[in-house]
N, C-alpha and C positions, 0 to 999 in steps of 0.2 A: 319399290324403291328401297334401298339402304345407305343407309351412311356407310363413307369408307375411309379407309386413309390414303395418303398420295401412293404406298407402295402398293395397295390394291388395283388401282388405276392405271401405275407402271403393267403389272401382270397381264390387265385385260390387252390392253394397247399391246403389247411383247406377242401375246398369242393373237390378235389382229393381224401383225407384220408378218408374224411366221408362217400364217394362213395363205399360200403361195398361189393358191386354186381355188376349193370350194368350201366352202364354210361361211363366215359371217364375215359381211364387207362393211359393217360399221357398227358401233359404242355408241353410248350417248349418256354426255357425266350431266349434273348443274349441278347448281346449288339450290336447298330447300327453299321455299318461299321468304325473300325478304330477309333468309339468313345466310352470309358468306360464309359463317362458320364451318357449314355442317355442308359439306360437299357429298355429293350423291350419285352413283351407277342410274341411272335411269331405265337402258335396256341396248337389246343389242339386236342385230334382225341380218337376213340376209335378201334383203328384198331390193336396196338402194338406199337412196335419198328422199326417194317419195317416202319411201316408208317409214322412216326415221321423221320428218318431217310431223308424221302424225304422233309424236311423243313427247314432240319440246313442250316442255312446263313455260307457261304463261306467266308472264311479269317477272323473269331475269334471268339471269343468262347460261346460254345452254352452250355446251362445246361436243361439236360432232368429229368423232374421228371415222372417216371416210372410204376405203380401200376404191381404187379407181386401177385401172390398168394401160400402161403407155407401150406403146410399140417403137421399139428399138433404130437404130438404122440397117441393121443387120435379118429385122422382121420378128424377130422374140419378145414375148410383152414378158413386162417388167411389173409386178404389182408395185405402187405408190401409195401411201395414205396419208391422206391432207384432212386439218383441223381446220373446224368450219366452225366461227364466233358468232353463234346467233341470239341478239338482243330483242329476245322475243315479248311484244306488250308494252306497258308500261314498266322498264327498268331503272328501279331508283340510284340516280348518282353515284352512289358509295359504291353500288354494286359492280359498276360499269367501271370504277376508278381502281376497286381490286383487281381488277384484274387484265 
């Protein structure tokens, strides 16, 4: 894990989007334990959601950016990626209120 700043996170998410085919279909930011300050890359993987699943940090909150793919009406898939809010453990107030 590393601290980042929010243009760090723009970056990853940017090359996420771009990623049209194969490569990595999700991110995974939080925040350090117990600290909203100090926001954090967690990891990235190309496995799904199970896989991401096994990285969320325990007691606050984790944000997954997801790459999923929808099919068109025309029959072309379209890559999409949706942010997933996961309040994982026991999340304290403040944390859940940041954000």
């Amino acid at each position: 894990m590393k601290i980042i700043n929010y243009e760090d996170a723009d970056e990853a998410i940017n090359a996420l989007e771009d990623n049209e085919g194969d490569g990595i279909d999700w991110v995974l930011f939080s925040y350090e334990k117990n600290d909203a300050k100090k926001f954090i890359y967690v990891a990235k993987g190309f496995e799904g959601l199970d896989e991401a699943k096994e990285h969320l940090i325990k007691d606050t909150v984790n944000y997954l950016y997801l790459k999923t793919f929808i099919t068109r009406s025309n029959g072309a898939a379209q890559a999409k990626v949706a942010l997933i809010t996961f309040l994982y453990g026991k999340v304290k107030p403040l944390m859940v209120r940041r954000n």
